[in-house]
N, C-alpha and C positions, 0 to 999 in steps of 0.2 A: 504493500500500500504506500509504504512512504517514496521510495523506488518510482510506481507510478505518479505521486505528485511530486517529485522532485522533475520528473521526464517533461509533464505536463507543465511547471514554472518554466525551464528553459524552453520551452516551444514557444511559449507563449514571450518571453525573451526575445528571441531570435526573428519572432516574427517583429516584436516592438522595433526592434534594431533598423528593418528594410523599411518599418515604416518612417522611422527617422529620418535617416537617410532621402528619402522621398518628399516628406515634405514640403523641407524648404526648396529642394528643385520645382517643384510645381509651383510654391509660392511666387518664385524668383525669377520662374522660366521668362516672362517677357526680358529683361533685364541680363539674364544669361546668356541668352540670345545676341544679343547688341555684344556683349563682354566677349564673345566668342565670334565674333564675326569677322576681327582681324586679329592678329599677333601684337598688335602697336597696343592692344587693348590686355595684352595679360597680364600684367601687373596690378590692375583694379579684379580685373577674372579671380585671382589668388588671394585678394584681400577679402574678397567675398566667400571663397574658400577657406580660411584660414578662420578670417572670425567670426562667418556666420554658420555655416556651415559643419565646419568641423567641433563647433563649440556647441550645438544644439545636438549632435552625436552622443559626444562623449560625457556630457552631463547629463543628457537625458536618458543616456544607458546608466547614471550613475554611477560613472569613473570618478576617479579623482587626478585627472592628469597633471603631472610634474616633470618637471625639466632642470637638470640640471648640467649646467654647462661648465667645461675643464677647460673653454675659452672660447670667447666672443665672436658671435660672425660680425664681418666689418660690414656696414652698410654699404650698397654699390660693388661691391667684389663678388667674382661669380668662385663655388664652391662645387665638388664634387663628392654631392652626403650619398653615404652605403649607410645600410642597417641589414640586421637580421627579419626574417621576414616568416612571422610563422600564424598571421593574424589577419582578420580583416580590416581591422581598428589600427594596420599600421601607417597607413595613408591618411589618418585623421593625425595619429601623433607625430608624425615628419611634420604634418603642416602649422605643428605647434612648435616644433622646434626650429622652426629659421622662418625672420621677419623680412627676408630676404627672397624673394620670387625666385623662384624653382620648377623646372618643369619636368614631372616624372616619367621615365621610360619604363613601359609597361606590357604585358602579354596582353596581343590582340583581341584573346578570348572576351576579355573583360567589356570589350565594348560591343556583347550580347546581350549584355544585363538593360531590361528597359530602365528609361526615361536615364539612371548612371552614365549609361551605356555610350548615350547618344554626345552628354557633354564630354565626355574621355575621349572618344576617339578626335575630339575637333581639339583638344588641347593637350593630350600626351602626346608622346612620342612612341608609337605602336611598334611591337616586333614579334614576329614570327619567329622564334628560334628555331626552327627545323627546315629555315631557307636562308643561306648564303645572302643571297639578294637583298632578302630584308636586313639580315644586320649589316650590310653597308648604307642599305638605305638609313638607320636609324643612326649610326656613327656622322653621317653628313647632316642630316636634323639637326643631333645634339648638337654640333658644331655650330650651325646656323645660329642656334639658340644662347649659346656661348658667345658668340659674337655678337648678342644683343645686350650682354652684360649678366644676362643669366643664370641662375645655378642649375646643376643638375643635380635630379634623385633616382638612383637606381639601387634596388635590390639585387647585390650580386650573387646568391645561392640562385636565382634566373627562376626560384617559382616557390612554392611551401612544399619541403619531402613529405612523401607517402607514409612514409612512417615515422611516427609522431614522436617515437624513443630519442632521432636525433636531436642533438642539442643546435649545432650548426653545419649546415653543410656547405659542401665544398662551394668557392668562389669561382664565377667565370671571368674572364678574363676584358671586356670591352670595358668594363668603367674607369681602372685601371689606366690602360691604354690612353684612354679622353684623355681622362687627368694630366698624362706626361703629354699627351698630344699642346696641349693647352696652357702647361706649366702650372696646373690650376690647384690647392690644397686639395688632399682628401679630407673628409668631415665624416670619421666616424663615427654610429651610432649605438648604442643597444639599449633595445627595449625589452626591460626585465620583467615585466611584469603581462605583457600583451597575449602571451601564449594562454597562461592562467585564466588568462579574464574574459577570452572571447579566440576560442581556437578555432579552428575550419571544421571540427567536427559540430554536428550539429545539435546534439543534445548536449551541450555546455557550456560553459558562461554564469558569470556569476560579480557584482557590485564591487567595486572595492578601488584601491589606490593601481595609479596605472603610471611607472616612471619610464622616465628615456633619457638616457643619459649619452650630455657630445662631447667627447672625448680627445685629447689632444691632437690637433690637427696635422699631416703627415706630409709633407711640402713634397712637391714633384719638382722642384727647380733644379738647371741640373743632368735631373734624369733624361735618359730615351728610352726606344721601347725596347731595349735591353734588359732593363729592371724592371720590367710590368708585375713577372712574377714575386719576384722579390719583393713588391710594395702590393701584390695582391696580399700575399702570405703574411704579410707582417700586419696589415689593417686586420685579417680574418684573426691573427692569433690578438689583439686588442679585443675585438668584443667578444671573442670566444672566452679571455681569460675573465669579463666582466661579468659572462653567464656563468661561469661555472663557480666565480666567488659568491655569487647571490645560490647558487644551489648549494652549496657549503653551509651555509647559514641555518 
């Protein structure tokens, strides 16, 4: 019995979540529209993201999101933030963590999901991982986007692993790349608390304090794409070592 009402609060959860999520796009849709209708317009697009948006999410799911930073993003400088990615609420907490416009490169898939669906694909940066094609196509994007003063946001594990025992998994390689492409900081992330609170599995989820913590920034100057690996490896082993001190605890 308990079992079944505990199954029955998270559905009822999970369903609350998409309705979040959905509202203010409907509310906003005229307005989103206009925001998304050129790229000279994303900066206002993001702020509407960021405060409207993302902040009716995650308190109306009853998080308590926190940020704490191990140093400053500079206004006007463009940034290349990685986090771990094991949540749906992690695209709410990036966009809590930098007052700085950012544009996220993301799986295609995503912009199946209605009414989500329709604003993601007009202002991410889409990739198909399982065509060549497409990740040049997304490499020339980010660049574009770079050269508008922009940050990027990429989840380098490239999706959420199948099985949920990993803690982090492996890094691929294009954010990396940018980064020295671009001379631009890496801005590592981890979000300690995002798996616990609101994982992909669907009967789960549950109130409570949600952190992300940015963590010393890892300069590309310097480098070529000689070292990609080597500043892959070393960002993966920073938030790996930040997960596994909070599972320590």
């Amino acid at each position: 019995m308990i079992k079944f009402l505990l199954a029955t609060l998270q559905l009822l959860y999970r369903i609350w979540f998409y309705i979040l999520v959905s509202i203010p796009i409907v509310i906003l849709f005229p307005i989103l529209i206009l925001l998304t209708s050129s790229e000279r317009f994303y900066p206002q697009f993001f702020w509407v993201a960021r405060n409207i948006w993302a902040t009716i999410i995650l308190y109306g799911m009853f998080f308590i999101p926190t940020v704490r930073r191990q140093e400053p993003l500079e206004k006007g400088k463009s940034y290349m933030l990685v986090a771990n990615h094991t949540s749906m609420m992690d695209i709410m907490m990036m966009l809590k963590v930098s007052k700085n416009p950012f544009v996220f490169v993301g799986k295609q898939e995503l912009a199946k999901i209605p009414l989500f669906g329709f604003f993601y694909k007009r202002v991410c940066i889409l990739v198909d991982r399982s065509s060549p094609q497409s990740r040049t196509l997304v490499y020339k994007r980010a660049q574009r986007r770079l050269n508008q003063g922009l940050s990027i946001c990429i989840f380098p594990e490239g999706g959420v692993p199948d099985d949920s025992s990993i803690v982090l998994d492996s890094f691929k390689d294009g954010a990396f790349k940018l980064a020295i492409a671009h001379q631009i900081p890496i801005v590592p992330v981890t979000f300690l608390d995002n798996k616990k609170r609101f994982s992909y599995e669907f009967f789960s989820g549950s109130p409570g304090r949600m952190r992300a913590v940015v963590m010393p920034f890892i300069k590309t100057q310097n480098m070529d794409v000689k070292h990609s690996e080597t500043l892959k490896q070393s960002t993966r082993s920073l938030i790996l070592s930040a997960l596994q001190k909070r599972n320590s605890k």
